[in-house]
N, C-alpha and C positions, 0 to 999 in steps of 0.2 A: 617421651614427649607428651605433655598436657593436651587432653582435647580440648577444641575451642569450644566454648559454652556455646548452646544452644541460645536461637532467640525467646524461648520461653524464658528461661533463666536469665538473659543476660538483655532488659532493653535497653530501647537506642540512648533511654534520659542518662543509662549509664555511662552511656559513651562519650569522651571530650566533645562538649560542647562548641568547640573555637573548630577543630578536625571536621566535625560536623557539618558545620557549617560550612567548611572551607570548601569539602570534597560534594556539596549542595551546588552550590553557587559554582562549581566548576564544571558540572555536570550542566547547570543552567547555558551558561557561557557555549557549549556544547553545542545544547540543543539550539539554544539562538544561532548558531551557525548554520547547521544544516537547514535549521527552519526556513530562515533569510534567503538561504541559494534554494529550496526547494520552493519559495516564494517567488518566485522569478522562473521556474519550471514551471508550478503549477500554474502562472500566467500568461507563460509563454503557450500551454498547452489549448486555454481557454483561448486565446488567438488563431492557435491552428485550426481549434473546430470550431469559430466563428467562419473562419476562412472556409473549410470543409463542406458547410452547411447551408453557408452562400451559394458556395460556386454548385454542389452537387445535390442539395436538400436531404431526404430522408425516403429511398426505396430501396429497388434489386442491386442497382448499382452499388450503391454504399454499404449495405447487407453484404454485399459478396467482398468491397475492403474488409469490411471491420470483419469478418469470420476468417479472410485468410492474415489479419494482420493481430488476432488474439492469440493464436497457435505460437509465434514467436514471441508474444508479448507477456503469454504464460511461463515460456523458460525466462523469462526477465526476473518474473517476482520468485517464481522457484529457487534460481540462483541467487538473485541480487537482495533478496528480502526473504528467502526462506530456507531450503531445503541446504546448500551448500555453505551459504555464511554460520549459519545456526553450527554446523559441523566443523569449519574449517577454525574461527573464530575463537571457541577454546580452547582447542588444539594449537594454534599459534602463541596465544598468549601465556599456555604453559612454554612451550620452548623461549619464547621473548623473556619472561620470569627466570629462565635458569641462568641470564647474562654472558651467553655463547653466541656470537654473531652467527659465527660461521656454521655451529648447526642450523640456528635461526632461517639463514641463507637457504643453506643445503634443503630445507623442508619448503620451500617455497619454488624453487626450481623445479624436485621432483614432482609437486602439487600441478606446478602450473603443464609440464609436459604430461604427469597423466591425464589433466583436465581436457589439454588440446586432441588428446589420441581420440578421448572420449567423444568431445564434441565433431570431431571429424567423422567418425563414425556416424552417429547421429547424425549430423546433416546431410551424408550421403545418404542414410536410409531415409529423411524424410524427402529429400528430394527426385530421389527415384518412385515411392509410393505416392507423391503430388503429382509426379509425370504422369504413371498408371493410369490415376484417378482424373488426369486431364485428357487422356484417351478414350478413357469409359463416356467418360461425361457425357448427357443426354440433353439437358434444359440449358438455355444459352446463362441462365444464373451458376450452372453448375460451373461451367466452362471457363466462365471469367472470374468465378472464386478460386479453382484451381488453378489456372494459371498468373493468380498474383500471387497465389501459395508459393509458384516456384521461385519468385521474385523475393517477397519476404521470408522463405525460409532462413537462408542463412545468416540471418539477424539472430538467429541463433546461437550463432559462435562466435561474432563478434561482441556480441554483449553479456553474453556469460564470461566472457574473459574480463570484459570491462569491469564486469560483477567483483570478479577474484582481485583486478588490481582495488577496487575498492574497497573492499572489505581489508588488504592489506594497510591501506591511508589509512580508514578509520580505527581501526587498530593502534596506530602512533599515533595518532589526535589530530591528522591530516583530513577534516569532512570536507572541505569546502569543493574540492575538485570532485568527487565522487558525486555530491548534491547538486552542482549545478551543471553535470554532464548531460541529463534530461532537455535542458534546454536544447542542445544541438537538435535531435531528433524532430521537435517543435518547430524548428527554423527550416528544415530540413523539407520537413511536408510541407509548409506554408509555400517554403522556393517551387516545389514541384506544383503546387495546384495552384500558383499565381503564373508560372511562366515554362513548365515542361506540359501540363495540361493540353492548352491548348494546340499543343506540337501533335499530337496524336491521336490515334482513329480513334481511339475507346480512351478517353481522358481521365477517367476515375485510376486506369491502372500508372499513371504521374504517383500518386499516392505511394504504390508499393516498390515503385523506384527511391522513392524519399527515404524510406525506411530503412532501403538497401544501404543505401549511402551514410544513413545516418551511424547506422552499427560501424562502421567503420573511423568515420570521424569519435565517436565515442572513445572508442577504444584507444586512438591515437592522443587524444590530450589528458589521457592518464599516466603516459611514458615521463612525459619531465619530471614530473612529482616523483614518480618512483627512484625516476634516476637519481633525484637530488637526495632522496635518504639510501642509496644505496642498492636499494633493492629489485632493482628490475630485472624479474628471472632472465636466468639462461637455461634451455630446455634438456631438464638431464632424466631421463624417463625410467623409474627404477619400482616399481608396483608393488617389491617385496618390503621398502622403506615401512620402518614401522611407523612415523608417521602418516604415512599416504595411508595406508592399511586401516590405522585407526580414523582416520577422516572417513573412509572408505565406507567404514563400519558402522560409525554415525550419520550418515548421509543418510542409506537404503532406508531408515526405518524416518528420518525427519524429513525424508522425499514427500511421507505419504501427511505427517504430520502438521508440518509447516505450509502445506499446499492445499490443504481442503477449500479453501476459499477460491483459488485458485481454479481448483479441478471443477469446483461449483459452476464456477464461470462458464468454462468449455460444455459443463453440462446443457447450461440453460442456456449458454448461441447454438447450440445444436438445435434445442427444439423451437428455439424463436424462429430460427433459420426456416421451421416446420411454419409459422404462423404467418398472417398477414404481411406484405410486403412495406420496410420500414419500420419490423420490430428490434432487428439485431439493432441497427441506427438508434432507434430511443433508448435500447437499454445501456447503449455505446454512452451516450449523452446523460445521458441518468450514472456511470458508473463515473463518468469525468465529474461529473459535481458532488459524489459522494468522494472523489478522490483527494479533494482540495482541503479539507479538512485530514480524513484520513492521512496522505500524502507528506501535508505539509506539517501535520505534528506526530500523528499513531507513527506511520515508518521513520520520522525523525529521532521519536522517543525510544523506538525498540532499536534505531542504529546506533544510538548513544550510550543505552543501558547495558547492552549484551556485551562490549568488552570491557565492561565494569565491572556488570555481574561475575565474570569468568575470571576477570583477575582477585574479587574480594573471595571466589571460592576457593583456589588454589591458595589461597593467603588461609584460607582457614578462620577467614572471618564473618562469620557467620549473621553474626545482628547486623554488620554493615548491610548483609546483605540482603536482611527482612527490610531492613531500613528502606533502601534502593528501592525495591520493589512498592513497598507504602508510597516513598514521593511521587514512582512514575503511575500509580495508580492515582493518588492523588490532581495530578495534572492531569492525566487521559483524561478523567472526569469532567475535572474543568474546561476542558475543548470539546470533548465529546457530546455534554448532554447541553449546551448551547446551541452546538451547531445542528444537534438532530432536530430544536426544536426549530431554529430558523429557516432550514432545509424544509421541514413539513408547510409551515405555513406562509411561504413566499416561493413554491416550487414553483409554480408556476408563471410570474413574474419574474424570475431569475430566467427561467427557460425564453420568455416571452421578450424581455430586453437584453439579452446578452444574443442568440441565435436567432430571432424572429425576423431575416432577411432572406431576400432572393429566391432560393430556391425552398427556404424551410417556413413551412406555413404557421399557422394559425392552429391548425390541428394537430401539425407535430407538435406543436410546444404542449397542447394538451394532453397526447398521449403519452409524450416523454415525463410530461407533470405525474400524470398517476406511477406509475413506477415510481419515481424518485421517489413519492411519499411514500409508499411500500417500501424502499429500500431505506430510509431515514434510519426506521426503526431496531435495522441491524447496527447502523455507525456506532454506538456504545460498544456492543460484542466486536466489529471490529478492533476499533481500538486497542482496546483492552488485551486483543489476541497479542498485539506488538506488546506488551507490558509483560504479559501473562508466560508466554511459551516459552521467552528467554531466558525467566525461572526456574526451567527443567531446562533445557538446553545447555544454558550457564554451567549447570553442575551434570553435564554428559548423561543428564535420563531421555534418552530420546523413548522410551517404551512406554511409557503414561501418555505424554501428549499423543502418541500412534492412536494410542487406541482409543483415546476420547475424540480424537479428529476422524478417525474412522466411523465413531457411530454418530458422529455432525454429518459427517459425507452420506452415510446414508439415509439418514432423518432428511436432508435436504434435496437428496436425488428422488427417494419417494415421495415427499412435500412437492417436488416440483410436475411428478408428473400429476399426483390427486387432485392440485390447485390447479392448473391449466384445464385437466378433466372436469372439474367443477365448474371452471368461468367456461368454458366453452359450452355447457350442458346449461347452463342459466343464459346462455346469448351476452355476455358479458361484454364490453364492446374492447375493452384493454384486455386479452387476455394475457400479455406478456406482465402486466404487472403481476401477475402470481408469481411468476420466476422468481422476482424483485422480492416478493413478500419471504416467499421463502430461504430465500437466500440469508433474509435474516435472521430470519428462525436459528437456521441452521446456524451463525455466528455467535448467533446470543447465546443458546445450548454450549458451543464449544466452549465459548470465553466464561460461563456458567460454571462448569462442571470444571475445567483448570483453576479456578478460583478456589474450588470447595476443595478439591487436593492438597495444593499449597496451605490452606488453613489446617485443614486434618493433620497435615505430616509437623506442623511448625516452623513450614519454609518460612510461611508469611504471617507475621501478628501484626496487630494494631494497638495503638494506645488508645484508651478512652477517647481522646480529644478528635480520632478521625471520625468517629461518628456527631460529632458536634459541629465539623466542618461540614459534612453531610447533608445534616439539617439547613446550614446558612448557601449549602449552596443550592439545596431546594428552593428558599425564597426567594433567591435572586434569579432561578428559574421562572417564578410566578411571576416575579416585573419583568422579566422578559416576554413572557406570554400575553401579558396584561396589555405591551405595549403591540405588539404583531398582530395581535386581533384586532385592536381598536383601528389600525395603522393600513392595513391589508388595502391594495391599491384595487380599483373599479378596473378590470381586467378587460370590461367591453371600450370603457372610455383611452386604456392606456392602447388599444390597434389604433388609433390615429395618430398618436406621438410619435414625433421622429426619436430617432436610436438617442438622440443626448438628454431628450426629455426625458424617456424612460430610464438611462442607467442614472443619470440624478434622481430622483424619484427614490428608484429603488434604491439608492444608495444612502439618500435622508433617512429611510424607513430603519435599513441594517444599521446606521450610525447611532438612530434614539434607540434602540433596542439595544443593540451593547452597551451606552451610555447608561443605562436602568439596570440593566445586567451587573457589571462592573462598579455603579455607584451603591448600590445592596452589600456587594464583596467587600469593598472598600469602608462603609459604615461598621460593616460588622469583623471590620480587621482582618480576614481570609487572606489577603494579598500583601499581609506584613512580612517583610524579611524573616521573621519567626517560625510565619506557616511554612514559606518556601526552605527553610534550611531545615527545620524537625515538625513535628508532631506540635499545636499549639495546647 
């Protein structure tokens, strides 16, 4: 059997043009699915912590949710977006390629009752070590974070399961139920902090009732879909499967690889946890407006490309597969470096009319503002990680990205304590945005040094013409800039505005900035069916 050429030898311009195109535009179709329904999560979620921030504003209180409700929120992206899909993902789609149901089945079964042993496990240990830790506990902040821990822990097993049946949808080209499951969770707190709240002596802990409930309904409207293709395990628990084994095998080492951002997180609520009352809270609020972008296309882009990627490799097609990689680099770009510059220079009016009620002042939205613009600067290297790691994933290298996310993880854990060290020794008055800054450091690096792999090995080429896109998406950068600076609203004038003044406002301002944005792309043809289906 012939090897399949290499994409050094073999580009994409070689490739049928009409195929190209088709398998572009299907990919498109894709991602506007997911995008669409995670458009409607990511909105539903700015409702809940509008609601959030109303009812409870920005201290101890909400510091002690958001730190017991990040610990469960961590195995979300681990599973649902990292560590376990990344593993499970080409591994199905090679057995789905060999056209045997009934293996197909049988690996789905055994996955899903190892998954459940595991997570059983797991949630008892975290829930007896949350107890411990609710006993020791000395500061009334301690007390009331550990005991919503024991509340929201087991959102841990309800939604890693969730994770698994999703990752099975999107695998058949099933996104829609998997992307718009987030909303429940959203609706979920909103119920609790508008109407169990007030039922209770300590009303912040409604929240981690929310969340309890919400893992549950998650998981249950992923059952009909599965049913209806067939596939909804039965739990048949077999560990020596070589299947399971090899997922098993992939996981351990893409646990640590696919998670640094992740692990980042739990780093820097630890020490915020350490700082001023109302730091966990800003960086909570700062992480939900870099997630909207992030969210609603980086995890869209990397849920769509990874069982692409994994079926063009076992095909043995290789330029499709630089190919792949080009377009969703291509796109990242175009949502990423937009949104990081509109994030920088309207943080603060985003913060200021979307949450600047009831209980969240004037000064939250300012310190939530410095962070956000410290974290702006990662949203490219995030991105990009969703493009980027699926590339090695795709083709089962989980040992490259380990170790380049290992030395992100720790570039960004000693970044986090030097920068805190530093703003604290200067009387800095946001010491929590160092966390923020860092953390991007840390993403840029990561997403950096996978890029430069992929190029060394000839994962990924490029044709001439992406560096020409490059340049025209710079300019249309600079009229975006052009217009954000001239446009930037009187920040002391918009505290008298009621809430509809200022979301119009800000909303005229985001409209003529993408209109400048967008009319640059469009002059200079970037946005031709051409660009979108190959290399122009």
């Amino acid at each position: 059997m012939r090897n399949a050429p290499e994409p050094s030898q073999c580009g994409w311009s070689k490739l049928n043009h009409v195929d190209a195109q088709a398998v572009c535009l299907k990919l498109l179709r894709s991602l506007a699915t997911v995008s669409g329904m995670t458009l409607l999560s990511r909105l539903s979620g700015f409702a809940r912590d509008v609601v959030v921030t109303h009812a409870f504003g920005a201290g101890a209180a909400t510091d002690a949710f958001w730190v017991a409700f990040r610990i469960p929120n961590l195995f979300r992206r681990l599973v649902g977006e990292g560590s376990f899909s990344m593993a499970f993902v080409p591994v199905l789609a090679e057995y789905k390629s060999s056209g045997d149901p009934s293996a197909l089945k049988a690996l789905i079964d055994r996955v899903a009752a190892a998954l459940c042993a595991v997570l059983s496990v797991l949630t008892a240990a975290g829930l007896l070590l949350a107890y411990a830790l609710n006993q020791s506990a000395v500061t009334d902040k301690d007390v009331l974070t550990t005991s919503m821990v024991l509340l929201t822990f087991p959102y841990i097993f309800f939604i890693s399961l969730t994770a698994f049946s999703g990752a099975i949808l999107n695998s058949f080209g099933r996104f829609a139920v998997p992307a718009i499951t987030p909303v429940l969770l959203n609706l979920s707190m909103i119920a609790a902090a508008l109407y169990l709240a007030p039922l209770l002596e300590v009303p912040v802990q409604a929240l981690a009732f929310g969340v309890l409930l919400a893992g549950v309904l998650q998981l249950l409207v992923q059952i009909p879909a599965l049913t209806r293709l067939g596939l909804l395990p039965r739990l048949k628990l077999d560990l020596r499967d070589p299947g399971v084994r090899k997922i098993g095998a992939l996981m351990l080492p893409t646990l640590f690889g696919s998670s640094v951002a992740q692990v980042n997180v739990i780093i820097s609520t630890a020490i915020a946890y350490t700082l001023i009352d109302g730091s966990v809270t800003w960086l909570s609020l700062t992480d939900r407006l870099l997630e909207f972008p992030l969210g609603l296309f980086g995890v869209a882009l990397g849920t769509v490309i990874l069982p692409h990627l994994a079926r063009k490799h076992v095909e043995g097609k290789t330029a499709h597969f630089s190919r792949t990689l080009d377009w969703g680099i291509r796109l990242a770009l175009l949502i990423a470096l937009p949104s990081t510059v509109g994030l920088y220079f309207l943080s603060e009016a985003i913060l200021c009319a979307i949450f600047q009620y009831g209980q969240f002042t004037a000064h939250d939205s300012h310190m939530a503002s410095i962070s956000l613009q410290a974290l702006t600067f990662g949203l490219p290297g995030f991105v990009l990680l969703k493009v980027l790691a699926p590339g090695f994933f795709a083709r089962q290298d989980a040992k490259t990205p380990v170790q380049i996310g290992l030395f992100a993880l720790a570039l960004n854990t000693g970044l986090n304590f030097l920068l805190v060290y530093w703003a604290q020794q200067v009387d800095f008055h946001a010491p929590h945005a160092a966390l923020a800054l860092s953390a991007a450091i840390g993403a840029s690096v990561n997403a950096g040094l996978l890029f430069v792999v992929l190029k060394r090995r000839a994962v990924l080429t490029f044709e001439p013409q992406f560096y020409g896109f490059c340049w025209r998406l710079l300019l249309a950068l600079a009229a975006l800039c052009a217009v954000l600076w001239t446009m930037q609203p009187d920040l002391t004038l918009w505290q008298t505005f009621p809430a509809s003044q200022r979301i119009m406002q800000l909303g005229l301002v985001i409209l003529l900035g993408i209109a400048a944005f967008f009319a640059v792309l469009l002059l200079t043809g970037t946005l031709s069916k051409r660009f979108l289906a190959r290399p122009d």
